[in-house]
N, C-alpha and C positions, 0 to 999 in steps of 0.2 A: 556471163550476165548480159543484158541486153544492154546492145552498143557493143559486143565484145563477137557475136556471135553466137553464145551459148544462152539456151532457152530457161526459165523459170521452173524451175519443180515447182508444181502444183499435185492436191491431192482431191479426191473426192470425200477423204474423211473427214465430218464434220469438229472432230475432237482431237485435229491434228494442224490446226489454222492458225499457229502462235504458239511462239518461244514461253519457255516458262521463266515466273518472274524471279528476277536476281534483287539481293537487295541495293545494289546500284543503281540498276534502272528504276526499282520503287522510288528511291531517293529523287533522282533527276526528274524523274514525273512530277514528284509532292513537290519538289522547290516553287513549281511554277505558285503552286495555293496560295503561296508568300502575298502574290497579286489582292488578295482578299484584306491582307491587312490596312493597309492607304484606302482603298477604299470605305472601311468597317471604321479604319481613323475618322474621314474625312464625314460620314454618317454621323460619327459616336460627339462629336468633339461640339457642333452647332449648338445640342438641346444645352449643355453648362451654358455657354459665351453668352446666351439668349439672357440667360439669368444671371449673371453677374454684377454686381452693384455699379464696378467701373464703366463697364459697357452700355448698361442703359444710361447710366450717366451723362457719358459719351455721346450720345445716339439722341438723347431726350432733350437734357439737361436739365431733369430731375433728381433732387436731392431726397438720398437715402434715408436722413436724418430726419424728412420732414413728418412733424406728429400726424401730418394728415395719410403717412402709411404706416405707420405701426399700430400693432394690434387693437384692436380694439378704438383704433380712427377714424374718420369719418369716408377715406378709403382704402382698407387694409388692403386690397391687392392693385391699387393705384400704378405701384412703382414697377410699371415691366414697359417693354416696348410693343408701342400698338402692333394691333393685330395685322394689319398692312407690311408692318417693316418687317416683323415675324415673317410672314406670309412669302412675303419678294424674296429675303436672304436666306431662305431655307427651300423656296421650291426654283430658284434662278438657278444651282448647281444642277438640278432634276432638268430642267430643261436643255442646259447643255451635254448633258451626259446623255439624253435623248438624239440629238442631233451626231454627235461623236461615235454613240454604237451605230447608227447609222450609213455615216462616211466608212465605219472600219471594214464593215465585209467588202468595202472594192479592194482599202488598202491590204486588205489581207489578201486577199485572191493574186493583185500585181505586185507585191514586196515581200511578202510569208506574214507568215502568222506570229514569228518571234519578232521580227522587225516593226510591227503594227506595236505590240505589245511596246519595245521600247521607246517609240517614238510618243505613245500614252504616256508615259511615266516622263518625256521631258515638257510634252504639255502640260502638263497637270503640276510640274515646279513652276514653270512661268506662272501659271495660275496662284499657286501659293505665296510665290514673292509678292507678287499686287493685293492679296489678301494680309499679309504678315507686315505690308508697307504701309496698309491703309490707314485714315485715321478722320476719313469720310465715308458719309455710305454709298455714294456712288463706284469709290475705286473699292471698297468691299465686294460689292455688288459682280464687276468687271470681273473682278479674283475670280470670286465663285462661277461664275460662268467659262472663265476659259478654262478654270480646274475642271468643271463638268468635261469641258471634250475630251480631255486625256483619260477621266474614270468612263467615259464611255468608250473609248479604242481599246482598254484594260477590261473592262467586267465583259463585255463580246465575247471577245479573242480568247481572254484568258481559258474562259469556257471551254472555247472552240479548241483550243492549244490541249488542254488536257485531255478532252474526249479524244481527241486524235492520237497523243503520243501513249496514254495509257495502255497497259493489257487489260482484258475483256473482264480476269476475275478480280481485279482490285480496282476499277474504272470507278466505279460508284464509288467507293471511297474516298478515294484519291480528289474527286471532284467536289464529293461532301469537305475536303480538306479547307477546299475555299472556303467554303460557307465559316469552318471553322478560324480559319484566318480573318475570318471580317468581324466575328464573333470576338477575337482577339484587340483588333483594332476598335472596337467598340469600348470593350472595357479600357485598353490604355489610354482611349478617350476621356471617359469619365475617371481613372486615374487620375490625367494629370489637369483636368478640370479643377477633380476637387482640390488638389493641389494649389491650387494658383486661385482661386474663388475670392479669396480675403485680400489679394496682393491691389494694393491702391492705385499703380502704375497701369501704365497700357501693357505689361509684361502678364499682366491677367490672361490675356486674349492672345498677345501677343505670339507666345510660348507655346502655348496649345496648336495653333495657326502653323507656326514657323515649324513643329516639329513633323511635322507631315511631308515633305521631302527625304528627309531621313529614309522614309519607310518607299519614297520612290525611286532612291538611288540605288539601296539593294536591290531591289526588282531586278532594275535596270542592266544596273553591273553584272550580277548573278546570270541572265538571260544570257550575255555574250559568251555564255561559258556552257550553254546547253544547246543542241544540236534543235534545226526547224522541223515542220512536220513532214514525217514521211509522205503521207496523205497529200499534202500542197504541194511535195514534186511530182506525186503522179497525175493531179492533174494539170500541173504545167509539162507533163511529158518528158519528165527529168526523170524517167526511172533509176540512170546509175546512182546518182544521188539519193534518193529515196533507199536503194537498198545501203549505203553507207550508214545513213542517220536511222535507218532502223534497225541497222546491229548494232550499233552504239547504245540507242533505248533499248535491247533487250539482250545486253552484254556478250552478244556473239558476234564471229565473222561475217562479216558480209555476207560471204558465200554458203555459209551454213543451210542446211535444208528450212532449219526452224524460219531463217530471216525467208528464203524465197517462197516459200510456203505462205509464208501471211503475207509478202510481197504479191505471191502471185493472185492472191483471193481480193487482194483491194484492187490489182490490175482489173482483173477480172470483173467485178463488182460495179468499175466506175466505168467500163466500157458498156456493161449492159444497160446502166443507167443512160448513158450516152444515147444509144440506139433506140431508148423508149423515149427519151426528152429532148432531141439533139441539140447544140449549142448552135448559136449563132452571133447576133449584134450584141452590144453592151447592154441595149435596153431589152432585147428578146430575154438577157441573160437573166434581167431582172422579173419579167414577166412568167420565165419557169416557174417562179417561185408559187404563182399564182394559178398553174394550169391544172386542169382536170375538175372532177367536180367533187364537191361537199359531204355528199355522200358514198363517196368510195373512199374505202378504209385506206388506199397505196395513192389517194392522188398528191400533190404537192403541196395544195390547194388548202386541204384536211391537213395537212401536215405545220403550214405554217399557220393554220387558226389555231393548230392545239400549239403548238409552241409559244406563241401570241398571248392566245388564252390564259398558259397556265402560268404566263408570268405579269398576267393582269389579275389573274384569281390569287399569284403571292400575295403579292400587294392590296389585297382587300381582308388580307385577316387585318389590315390594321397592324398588325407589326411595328411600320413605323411611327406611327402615333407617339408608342412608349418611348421609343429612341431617336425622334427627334424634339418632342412635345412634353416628354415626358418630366423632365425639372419642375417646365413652368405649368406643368398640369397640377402636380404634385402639391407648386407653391399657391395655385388657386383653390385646392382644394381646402386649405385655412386651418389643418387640424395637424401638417406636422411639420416638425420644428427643423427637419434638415433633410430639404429633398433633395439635394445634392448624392448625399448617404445612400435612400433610397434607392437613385437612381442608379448607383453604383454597384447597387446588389440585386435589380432588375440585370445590368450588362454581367453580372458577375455568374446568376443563372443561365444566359444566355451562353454563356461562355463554355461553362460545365455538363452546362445538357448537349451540347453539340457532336460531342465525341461518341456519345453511342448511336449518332447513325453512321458511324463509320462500319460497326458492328451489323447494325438490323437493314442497311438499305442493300446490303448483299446477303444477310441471310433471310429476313422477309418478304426483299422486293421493291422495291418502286413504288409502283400500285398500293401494297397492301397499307405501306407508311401511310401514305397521303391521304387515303380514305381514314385510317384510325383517329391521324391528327388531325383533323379536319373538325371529326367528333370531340377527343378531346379542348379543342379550342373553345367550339361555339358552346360548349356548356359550361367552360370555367367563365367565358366574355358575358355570357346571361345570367350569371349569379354573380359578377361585378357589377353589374349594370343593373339590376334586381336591388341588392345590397342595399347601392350608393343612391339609389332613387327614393329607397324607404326612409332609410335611416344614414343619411350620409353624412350628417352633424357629428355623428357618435366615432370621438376617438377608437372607439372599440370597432365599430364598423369597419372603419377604413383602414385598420390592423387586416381585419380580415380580406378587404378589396387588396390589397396588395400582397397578402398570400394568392389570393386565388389570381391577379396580374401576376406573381410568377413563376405559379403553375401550366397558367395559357403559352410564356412564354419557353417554357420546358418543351410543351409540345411543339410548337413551334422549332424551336432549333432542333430539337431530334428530328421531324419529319419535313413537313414545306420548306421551311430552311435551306436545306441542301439539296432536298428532292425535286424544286422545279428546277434547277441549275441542270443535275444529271439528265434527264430526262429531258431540256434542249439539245443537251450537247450528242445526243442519241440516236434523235428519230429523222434527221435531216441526209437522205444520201447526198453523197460529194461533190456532184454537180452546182447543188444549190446551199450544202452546210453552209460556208460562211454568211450566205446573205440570211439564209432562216435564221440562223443564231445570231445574227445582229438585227435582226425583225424580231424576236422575241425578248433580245436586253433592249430593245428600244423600246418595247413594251412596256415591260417592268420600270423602266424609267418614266415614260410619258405617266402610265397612271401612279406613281412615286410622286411625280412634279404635280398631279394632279389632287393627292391627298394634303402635299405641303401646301398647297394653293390655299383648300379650303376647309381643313381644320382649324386653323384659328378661329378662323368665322363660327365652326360651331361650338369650338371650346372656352371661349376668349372669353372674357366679363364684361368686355365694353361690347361684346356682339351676340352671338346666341348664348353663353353662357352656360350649355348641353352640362357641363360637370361627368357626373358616372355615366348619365345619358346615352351619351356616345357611345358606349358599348353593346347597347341595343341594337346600334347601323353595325358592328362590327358582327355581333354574335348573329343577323340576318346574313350577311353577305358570309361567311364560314361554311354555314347551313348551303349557301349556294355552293363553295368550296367542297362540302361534303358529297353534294350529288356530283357535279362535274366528275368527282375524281371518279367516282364510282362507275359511270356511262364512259368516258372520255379517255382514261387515262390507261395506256397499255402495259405490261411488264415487260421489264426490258433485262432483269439480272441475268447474267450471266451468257451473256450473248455479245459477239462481236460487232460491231458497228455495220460490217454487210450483212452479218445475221438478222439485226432487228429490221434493215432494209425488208430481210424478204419475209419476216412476220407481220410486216405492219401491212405486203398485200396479200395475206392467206388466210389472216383472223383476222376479228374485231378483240376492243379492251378488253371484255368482262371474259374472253376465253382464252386470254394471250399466255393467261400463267402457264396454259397447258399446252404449247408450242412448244416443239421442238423440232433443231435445224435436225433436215433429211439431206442434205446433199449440201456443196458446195459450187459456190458461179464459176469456179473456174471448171469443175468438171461440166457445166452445164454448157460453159463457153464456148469450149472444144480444149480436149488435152490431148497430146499426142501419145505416140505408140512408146516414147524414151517416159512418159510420164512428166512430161512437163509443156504448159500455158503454149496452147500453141501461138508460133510468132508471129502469126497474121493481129491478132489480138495486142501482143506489146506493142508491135509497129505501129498501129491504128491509133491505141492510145499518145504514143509519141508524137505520131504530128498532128493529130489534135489537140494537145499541149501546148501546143509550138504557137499556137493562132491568139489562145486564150487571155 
């Protein structure tokens, strides 16, 4: 092995570039998804607290008893917290988790990618204790904000972590596993929301708040027990290392042909990237990210708008509306008697639809998902919006507005859900993976913190008052979702991380399904006459690691 004297087997065959998967390694991979649940907690668990008698209580010091909010009063939806305090406590975590995915791709690049990861999960306790402590909304306020940095070093990484340590034919899966873990921590949210809804004490809020640690200690601990990414030692130039911890994730010897084989394709892989981008200063490093131009399909450029993009087009199905707005939408709507209930069988669909893209985003694809649910949505969002605009008084109506809410959100978790998560963690070569993948969850965040800003304003009763309305702005922007995916978005199944490298500069989206790798970078590299990476190439990589 390299450092040893003896050269890397490498192969020119394209269907010979990775070990085949063990159920050990599958296991070690999917642990990481765990990271989805604290997050999907720390989403799911706001829209209850928002609506709790104790809590506005708390917050307002308005009395639940008064006739001026019961039905048929002279203000039946009086008793919530303005739209402002809404507004600050629900998009103040968005804004930190924006700055957090931000800071992670340096921490990741100088400490790995597992260590970023636990260092998230002990920020984001600190944040919890100041939220679980509070009993003002200032140190509320505080909480939610330092918890934002640690769920922003965790949703990055986590990404970044899986796309890396995965194999090529269960990668999609495994990454959709997140989405399902957040889907997870959503519903336990609304669990132990509805739980504690009635409870008179600050143990209401209290309980829900404080149990979100829990879910960052496992992370945590679990992590010290799983090996870092191969991929981060090779471009720190740590190759022996890299091949240790990737026989580990693919239950072979180190020395095994299967380990140096895929070892020598990523050598390989990050060297040519190197020589088309070279590395330099800290801010050059960052500026890669940005070179080449808009219109070529291989440039950087292109690579982080679609990354960017497509986790600013998640976040415009409106998704989060329902999960973090959705109680107190539910309780403005004036027609049902426990939206807590609701709400719990909104995350309980989301929960259930999530697992068959485990199934269809490897056997249909990337691509084909995101354009179907794309369609799917903005037709169920335009016949809620349709509905609740005509006849949205009629209990029977809004029986039906919230069948077809969680049909949309069916779609949803089978396809966008998961599918812009894989499809970051994908299209970035290794030079610039962690900064693009934390330019694109810092995406997803900024406009997250941007919808919790300004939906109250259009939902609220004391401000625009939109009601069903709002699903009009949702079922428009979908409709944009549906064209993007269709021009923009490439397929990537079934391809290894330097494979989609070298499809994304050969095709465009709409012809990528029909790509297939012809060769391999390490045969293209130079491979010697013993049939293995020749060692000008590992050397190269090595002390250009060494600088990094």
């Amino acid at each position: 092995m390299p450092g040893g004297g003896v050269g890397l087997v490498a192969t020119a065959d394209t269907g010979r570039i990775e070990a085949p998967v063990t159920l050990k390694a599958y296991m070690m991979c999917a642990f990481a998804a765990f990271g989805g649940i604290f997050f999907g907690y720390d989403s799911g668990y706001i829209s209850g607290v928002l609506g709790m008698n104790y809590f506005v209580t708390l917050y307002t010091g308005l009395d639940p008893s008064d006739p001026r909010f019961a039905k048929g009063g002279s203000d039946p939806t009086g008793f919530a917290l303005p739209s402002w305090q809404k507004s600050l406590i629900v998009s103040i975590l968005s804004a930190g988790t924006f700055f957090g995915a931000l800071m992670a791709g340096d921490i990741a690049d100088f400490t790995g990618r597992r260590t970023t990861i636990i260092l998230g999960c002990l920020v984001f306790i600190v944040g919890v204790i100041l939220q679980t402590a509070s009993s003002s909304y200032g140190l509320l306020v505080a909480g939610r904000l330092v918890a934002g940095f640690g769920i922003g070093f965790v949703s990055a990484i986590i990404i970044l972590y899986m796309s890396e340590i995965s194999p090529k034919k269960v990668r999609g899966a495994i990454v959709s596993g997140y989405q399902f873990c957040i889907t997870i921590g959503l519903l336990l949210a609304s669990c132990v929301d509805y739980g504690t809804q009635n409870y008179t004490t600050s143990a209401s809020y209290r309980v829900p708040v404080g149990l979100q640690m829990l879910w960052a200690m496992i992370l945590a601990v679990g992590l010290f027990f799983l090996p870092e990414s191969p991929r981060y030692f090779v471009k720190r130039g740590k190759i022996d290392r890299a091949a240790t911890v990737l026989g580990r994730l693919r239950g072979q010897p180190r020395d095994s042909e299967f380990v140096q084989t895929e070892l020598a394709e990523i050598v390989a892989n990050h060297e040519y990237e190197l020589q088309v981008v070279p590395q330099g200063s800290y801010f050059s490093s960052w500026a890669n990210c940005f070179k080449g131009s808009i219109w070529q399909q291989k440039s950087n450029l292109r690579r982080t708008i679609l990354g960017t993009s497509l986790q600013m087009m998640q976040q415009w199905t409106g998704i989060n509306f329902i999960f973090y707005f959705g109680t107190t939408f539910f309780q403005e709507l004036g027609t049902i008697s426990n939206p807590f209930l609701i709400g719990l069988i909104t995350t309980l669909v989301n929960v259930c639809s999530t697992p068959i893209s485990f199934y269809i985003v490897e056997r249909l694809g990337r691509r084909t998902i995101l354009i179907w649910g794309a369609l799917g949505m903005l037709i169920c969002e335009f016949i809620v919006a349709i509905a609740g605009t005509v006849d949205g008084g009629n209990p029977t109506t809004v029986k039906a507005e919230i069948a077809f809410i969680c049909i949309y959100i069916f779609f949803f978790a089978s396809t966008w859900g998961p599918g812009a998560w894989v499809v970051i963690g994908e299209i970035f070569p290794l030079p610039i993976r962690s900064r693009g993948v934390a330019l694109s969850t810092a995406s997803n965040w900024l406009w997250n913190c941007i919808i919790a800003v300004i939906t109250p304003y259009m939902v609220g009763t004391d401000q625009g008052n939109l009601g069903a309305k709002v699903f009009f702005i949702w079922g428009a922007l979908c409709v944009a979702c549906f064209v993007y995916a269709y021009m923009l978005i490439p397929e990537t199944k079934g391809l290894s991380l330097e494979q989609v490298d070298r499809m994304l500069e050969e095709t465009n989206a709409r012809n990528s399904s029909k790509w297939v790798p012809h060769s391999t970078f390490a045969a293209e590299m130079g491979l010697t006459d013993k049939g293995t990476l020749a060692p000008e190439i590992v050397e190269d990589v090595e002390r250009k690691g060494s600088v990094v």
